[in-house]
PDB file as gemmi writes it, atoms N, CA and C in Angstrom:
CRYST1    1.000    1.000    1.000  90.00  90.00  90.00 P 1                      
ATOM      1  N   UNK A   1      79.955 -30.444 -20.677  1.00  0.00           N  
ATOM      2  CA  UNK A   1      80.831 -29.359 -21.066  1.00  0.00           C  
ATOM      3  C   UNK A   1      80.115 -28.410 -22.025  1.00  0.00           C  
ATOM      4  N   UNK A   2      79.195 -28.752 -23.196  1.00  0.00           N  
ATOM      5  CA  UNK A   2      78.298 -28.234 -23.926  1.00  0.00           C  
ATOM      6  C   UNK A   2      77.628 -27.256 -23.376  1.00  0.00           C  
ATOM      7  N   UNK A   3      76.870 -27.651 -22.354  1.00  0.00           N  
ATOM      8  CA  UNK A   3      75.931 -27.332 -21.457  1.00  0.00           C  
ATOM      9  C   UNK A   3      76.268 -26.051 -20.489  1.00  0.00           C  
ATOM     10  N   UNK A   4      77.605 -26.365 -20.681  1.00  0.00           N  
ATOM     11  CA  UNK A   4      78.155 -24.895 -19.712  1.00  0.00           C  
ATOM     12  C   UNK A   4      78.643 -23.920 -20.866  1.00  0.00           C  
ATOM     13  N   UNK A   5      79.055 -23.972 -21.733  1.00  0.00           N  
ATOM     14  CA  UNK A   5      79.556 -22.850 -22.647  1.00  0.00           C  
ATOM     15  C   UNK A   5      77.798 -22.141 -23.072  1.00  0.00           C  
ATOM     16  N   UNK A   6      76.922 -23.065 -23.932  1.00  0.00           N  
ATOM     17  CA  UNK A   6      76.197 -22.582 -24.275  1.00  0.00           C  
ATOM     18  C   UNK A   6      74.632 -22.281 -23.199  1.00  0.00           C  
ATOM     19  N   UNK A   7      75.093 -22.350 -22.052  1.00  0.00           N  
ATOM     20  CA  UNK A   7      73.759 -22.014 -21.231  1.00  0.00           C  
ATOM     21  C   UNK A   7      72.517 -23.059 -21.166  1.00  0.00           C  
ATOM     22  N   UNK A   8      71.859 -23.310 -21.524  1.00  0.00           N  
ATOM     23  CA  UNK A   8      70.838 -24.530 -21.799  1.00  0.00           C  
ATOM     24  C   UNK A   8      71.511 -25.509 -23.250  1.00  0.00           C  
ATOM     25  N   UNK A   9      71.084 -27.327 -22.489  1.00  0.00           N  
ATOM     26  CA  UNK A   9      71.104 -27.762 -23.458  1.00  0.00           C  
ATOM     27  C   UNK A   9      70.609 -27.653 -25.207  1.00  0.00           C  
ATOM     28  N   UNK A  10      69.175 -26.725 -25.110  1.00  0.00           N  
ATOM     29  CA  UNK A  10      68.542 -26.514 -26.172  1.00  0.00           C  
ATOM     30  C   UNK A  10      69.313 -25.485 -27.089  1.00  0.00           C  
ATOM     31  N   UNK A  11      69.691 -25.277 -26.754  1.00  0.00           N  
ATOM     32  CA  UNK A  11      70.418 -24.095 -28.064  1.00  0.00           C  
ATOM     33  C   UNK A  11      70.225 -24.065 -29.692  1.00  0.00           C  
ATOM     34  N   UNK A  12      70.104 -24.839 -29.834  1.00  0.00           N  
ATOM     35  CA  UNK A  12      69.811 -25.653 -31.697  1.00  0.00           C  
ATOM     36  C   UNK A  12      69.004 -25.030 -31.698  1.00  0.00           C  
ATOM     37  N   UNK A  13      67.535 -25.643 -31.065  1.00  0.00           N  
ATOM     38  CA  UNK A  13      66.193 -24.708 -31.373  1.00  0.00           C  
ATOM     39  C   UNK A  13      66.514 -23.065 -32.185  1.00  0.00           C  
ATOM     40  N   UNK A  14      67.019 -22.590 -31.340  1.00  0.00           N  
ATOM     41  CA  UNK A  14      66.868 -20.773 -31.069  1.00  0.00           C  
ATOM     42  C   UNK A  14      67.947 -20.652 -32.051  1.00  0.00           C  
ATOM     43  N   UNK A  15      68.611 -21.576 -32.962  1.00  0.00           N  
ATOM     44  CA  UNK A  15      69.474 -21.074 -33.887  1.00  0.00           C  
ATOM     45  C   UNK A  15      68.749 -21.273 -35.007  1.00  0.00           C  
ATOM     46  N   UNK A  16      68.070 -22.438 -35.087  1.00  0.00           N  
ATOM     47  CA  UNK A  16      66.693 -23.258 -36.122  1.00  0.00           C  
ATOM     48  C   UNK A  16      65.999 -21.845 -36.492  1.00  0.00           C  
ATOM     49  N   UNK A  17      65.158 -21.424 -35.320  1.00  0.00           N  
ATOM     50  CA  UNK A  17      64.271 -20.414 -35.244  1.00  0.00           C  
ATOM     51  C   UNK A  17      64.691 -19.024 -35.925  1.00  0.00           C  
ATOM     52  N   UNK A  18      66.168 -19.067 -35.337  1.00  0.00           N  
ATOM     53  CA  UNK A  18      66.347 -17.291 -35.897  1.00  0.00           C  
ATOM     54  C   UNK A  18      66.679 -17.230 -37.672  1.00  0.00           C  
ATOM     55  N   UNK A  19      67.544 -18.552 -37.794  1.00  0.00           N  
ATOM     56  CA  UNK A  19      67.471 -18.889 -39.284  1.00  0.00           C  
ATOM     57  C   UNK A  19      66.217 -19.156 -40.173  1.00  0.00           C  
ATOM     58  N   UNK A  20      65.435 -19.765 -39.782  1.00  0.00           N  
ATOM     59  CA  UNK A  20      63.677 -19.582 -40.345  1.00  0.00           C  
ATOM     60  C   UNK A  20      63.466 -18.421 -40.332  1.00  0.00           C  
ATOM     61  N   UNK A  21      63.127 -17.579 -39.294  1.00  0.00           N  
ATOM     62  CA  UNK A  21      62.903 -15.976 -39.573  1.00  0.00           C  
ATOM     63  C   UNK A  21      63.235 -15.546 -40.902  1.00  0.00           C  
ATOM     64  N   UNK A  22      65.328 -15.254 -40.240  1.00  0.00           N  
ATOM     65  CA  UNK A  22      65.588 -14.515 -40.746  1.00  0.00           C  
ATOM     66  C   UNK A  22      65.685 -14.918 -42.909  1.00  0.00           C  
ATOM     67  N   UNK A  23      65.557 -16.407 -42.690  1.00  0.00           N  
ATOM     68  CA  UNK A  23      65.243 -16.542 -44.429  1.00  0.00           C  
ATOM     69  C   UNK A  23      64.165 -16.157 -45.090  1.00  0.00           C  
ATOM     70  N   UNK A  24      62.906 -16.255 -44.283  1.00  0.00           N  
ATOM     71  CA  UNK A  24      61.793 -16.258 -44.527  1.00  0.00           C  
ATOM     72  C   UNK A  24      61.757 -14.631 -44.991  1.00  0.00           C  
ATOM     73  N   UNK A  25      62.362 -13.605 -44.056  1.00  0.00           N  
ATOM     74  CA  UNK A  25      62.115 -12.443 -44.231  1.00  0.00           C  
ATOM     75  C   UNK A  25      63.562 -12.040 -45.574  1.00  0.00           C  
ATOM     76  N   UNK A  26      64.040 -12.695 -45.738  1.00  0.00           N  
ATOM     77  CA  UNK A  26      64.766 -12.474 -47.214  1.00  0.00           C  
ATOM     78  C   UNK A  26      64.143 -13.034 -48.099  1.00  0.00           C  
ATOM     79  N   UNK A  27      63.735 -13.692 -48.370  1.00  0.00           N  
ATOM     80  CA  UNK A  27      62.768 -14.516 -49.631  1.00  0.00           C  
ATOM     81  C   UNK A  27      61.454 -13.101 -49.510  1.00  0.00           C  
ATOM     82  N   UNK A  28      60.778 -12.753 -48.595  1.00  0.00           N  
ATOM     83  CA  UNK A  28      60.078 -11.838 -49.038  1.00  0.00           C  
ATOM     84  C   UNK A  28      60.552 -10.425 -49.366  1.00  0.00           C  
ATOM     85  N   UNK A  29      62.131 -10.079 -49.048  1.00  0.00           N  
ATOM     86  CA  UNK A  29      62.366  -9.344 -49.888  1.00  0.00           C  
ATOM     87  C   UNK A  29      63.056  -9.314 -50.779  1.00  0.00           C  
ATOM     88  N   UNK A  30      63.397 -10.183 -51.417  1.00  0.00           N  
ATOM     89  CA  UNK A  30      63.821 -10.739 -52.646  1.00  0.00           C  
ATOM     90  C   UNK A  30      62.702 -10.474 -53.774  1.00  0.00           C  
ATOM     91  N   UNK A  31      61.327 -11.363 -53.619  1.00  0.00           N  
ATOM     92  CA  UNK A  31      60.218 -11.132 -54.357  1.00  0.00           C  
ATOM     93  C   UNK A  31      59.976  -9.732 -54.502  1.00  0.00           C  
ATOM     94  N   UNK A  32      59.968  -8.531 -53.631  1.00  0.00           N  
ATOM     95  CA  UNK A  32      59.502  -7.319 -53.206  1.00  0.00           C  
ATOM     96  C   UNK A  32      60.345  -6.779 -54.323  1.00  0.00           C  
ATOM     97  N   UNK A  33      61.769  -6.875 -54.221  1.00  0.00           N  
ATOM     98  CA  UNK A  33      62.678  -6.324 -55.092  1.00  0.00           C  
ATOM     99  C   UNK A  33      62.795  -6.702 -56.745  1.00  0.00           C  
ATOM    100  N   UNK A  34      62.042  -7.584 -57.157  1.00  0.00           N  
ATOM    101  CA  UNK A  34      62.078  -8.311 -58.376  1.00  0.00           C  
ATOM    102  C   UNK A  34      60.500  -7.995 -58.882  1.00  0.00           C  
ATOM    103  N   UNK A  35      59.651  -7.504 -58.287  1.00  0.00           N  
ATOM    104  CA  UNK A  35      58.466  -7.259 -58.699  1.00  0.00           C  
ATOM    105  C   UNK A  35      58.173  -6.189 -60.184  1.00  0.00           C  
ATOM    106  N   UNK A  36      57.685  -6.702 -60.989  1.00  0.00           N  
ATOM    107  CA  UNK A  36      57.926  -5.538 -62.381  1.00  0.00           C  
ATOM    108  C   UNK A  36      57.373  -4.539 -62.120  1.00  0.00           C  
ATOM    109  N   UNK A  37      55.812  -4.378 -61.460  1.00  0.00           N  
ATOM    110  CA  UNK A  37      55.000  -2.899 -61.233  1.00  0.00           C  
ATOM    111  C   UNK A  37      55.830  -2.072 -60.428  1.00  0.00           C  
ATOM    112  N   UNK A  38      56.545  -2.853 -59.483  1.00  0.00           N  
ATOM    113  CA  UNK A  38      57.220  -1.384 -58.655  1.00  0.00           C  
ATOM    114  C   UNK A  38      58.155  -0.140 -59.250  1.00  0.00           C  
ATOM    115  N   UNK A  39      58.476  -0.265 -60.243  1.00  0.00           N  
ATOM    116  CA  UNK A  39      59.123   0.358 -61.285  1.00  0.00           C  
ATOM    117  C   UNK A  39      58.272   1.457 -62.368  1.00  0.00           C  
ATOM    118  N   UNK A  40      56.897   0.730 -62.599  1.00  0.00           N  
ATOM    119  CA  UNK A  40      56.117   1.115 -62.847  1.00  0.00           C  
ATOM    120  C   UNK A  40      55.278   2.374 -62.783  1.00  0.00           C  
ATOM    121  N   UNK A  41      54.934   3.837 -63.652  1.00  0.00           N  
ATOM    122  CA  UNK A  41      54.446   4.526 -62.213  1.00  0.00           C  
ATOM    123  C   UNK A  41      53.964   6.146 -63.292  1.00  0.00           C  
ATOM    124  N   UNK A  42      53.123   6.112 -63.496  1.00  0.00           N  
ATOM    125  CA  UNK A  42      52.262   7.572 -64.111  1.00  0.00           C  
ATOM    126  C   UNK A  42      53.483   9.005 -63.953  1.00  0.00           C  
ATOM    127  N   UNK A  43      54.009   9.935 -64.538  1.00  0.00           N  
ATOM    128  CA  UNK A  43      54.206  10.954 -64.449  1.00  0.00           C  
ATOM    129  C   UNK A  43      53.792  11.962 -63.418  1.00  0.00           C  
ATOM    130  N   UNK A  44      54.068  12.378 -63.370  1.00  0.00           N  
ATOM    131  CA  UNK A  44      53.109  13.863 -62.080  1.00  0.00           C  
ATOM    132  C   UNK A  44      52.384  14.393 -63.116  1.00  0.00           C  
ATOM    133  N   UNK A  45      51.280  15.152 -63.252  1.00  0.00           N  
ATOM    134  CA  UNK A  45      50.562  16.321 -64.166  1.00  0.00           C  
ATOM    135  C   UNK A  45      51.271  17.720 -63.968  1.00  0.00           C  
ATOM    136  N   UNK A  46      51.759  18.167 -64.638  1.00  0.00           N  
ATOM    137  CA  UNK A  46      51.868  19.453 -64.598  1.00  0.00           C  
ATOM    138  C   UNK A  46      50.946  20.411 -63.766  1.00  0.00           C  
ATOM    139  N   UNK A  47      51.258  21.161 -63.428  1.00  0.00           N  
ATOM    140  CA  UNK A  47      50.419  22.189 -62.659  1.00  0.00           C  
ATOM    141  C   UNK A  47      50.862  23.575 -63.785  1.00  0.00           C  
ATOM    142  N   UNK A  48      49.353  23.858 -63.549  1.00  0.00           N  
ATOM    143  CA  UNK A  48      48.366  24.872 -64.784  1.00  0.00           C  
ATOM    144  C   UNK A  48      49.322  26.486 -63.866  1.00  0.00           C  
ATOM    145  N   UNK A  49      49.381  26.444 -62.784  1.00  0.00           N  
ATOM    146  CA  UNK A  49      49.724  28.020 -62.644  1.00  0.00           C  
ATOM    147  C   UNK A  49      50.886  27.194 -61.508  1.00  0.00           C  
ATOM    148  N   UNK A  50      52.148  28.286 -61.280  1.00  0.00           N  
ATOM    149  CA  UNK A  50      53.241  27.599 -60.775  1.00  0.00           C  
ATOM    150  C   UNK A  50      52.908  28.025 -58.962  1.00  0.00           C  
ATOM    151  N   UNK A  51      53.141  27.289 -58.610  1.00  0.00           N  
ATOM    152  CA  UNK A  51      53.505  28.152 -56.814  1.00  0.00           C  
ATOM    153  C   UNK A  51      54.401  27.745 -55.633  1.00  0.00           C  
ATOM    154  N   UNK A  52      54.321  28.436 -55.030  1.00  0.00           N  
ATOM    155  CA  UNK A  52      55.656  27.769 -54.293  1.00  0.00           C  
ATOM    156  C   UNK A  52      57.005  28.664 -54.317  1.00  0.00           C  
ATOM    157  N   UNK A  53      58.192  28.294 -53.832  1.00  0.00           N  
ATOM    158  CA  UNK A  53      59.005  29.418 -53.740  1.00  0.00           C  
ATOM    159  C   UNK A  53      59.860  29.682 -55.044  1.00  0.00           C  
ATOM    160  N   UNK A  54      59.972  30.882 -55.281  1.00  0.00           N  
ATOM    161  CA  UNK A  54      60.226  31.846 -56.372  1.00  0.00           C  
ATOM    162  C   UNK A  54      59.468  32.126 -57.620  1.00  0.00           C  
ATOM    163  N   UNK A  55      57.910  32.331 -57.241  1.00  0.00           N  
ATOM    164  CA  UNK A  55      56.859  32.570 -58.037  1.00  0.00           C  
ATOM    165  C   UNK A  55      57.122  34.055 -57.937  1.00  0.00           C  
ATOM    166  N   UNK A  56      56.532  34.503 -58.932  1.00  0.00           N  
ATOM    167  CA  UNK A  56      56.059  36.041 -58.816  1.00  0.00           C  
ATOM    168  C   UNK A  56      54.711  36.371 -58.933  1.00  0.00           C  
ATOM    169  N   UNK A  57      54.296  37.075 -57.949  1.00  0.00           N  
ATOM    170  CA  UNK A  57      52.586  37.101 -57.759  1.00  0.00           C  
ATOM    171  C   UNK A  57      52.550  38.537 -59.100  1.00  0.00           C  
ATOM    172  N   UNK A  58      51.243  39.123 -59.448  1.00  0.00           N  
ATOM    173  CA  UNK A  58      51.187  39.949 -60.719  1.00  0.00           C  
ATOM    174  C   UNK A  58      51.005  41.382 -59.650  1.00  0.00           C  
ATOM    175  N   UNK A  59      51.298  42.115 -59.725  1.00  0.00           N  
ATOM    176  CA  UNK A  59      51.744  43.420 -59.048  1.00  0.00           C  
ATOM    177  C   UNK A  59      52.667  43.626 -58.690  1.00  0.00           C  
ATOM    178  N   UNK A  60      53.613  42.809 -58.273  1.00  0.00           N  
ATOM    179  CA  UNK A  60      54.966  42.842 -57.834  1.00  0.00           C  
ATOM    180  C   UNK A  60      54.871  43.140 -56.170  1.00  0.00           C  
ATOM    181  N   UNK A  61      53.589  42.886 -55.010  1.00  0.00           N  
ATOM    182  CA  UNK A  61      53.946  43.071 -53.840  1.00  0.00           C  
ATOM    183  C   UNK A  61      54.658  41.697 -53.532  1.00  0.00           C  
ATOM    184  N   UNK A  62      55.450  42.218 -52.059  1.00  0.00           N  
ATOM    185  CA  UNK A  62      56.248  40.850 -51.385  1.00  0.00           C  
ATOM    186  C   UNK A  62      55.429  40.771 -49.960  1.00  0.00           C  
ATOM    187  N   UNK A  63      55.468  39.258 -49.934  1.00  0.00           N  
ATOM    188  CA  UNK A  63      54.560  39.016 -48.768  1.00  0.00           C  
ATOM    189  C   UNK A  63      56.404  39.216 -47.507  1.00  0.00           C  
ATOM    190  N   UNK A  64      55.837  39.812 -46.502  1.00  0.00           N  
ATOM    191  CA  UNK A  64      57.062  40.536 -45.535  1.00  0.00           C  
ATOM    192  C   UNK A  64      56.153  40.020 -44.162  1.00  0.00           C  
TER     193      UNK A  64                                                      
END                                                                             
């Protein structure tokens, strides 16, 4: 009766298996998420002259 609901006797296996995976791949992101450097992280440097949109170039032409 087993055997007919679930398709092959083996079924356990492939439940074993997807539960190993799928713990294995939570424990590594568990660690990933608890890591202190990732938080960690230098400033940007300022930039010496500005550019990008709503600069003003020195003459006042518009690029058209």
């Amino acid at each position: 009766m087993c055997s007919q609901i679930y398709g092959a006797p083996g079924h356990m296996i492939d439940n074993f298996a997807l539960a190993l995976t799928h713990g294995l791949l939570l424990l590594a992101a568990w660690r990933l998420v608890h890591r202190e450097d990732l938080d960690l992280e230098d400033p940007p440097e300022r930039d010496k002259e500005p550019t990008g949109f709503g600069t003003r170039k020195s003459g006042g032409d518009w690029d058209a």
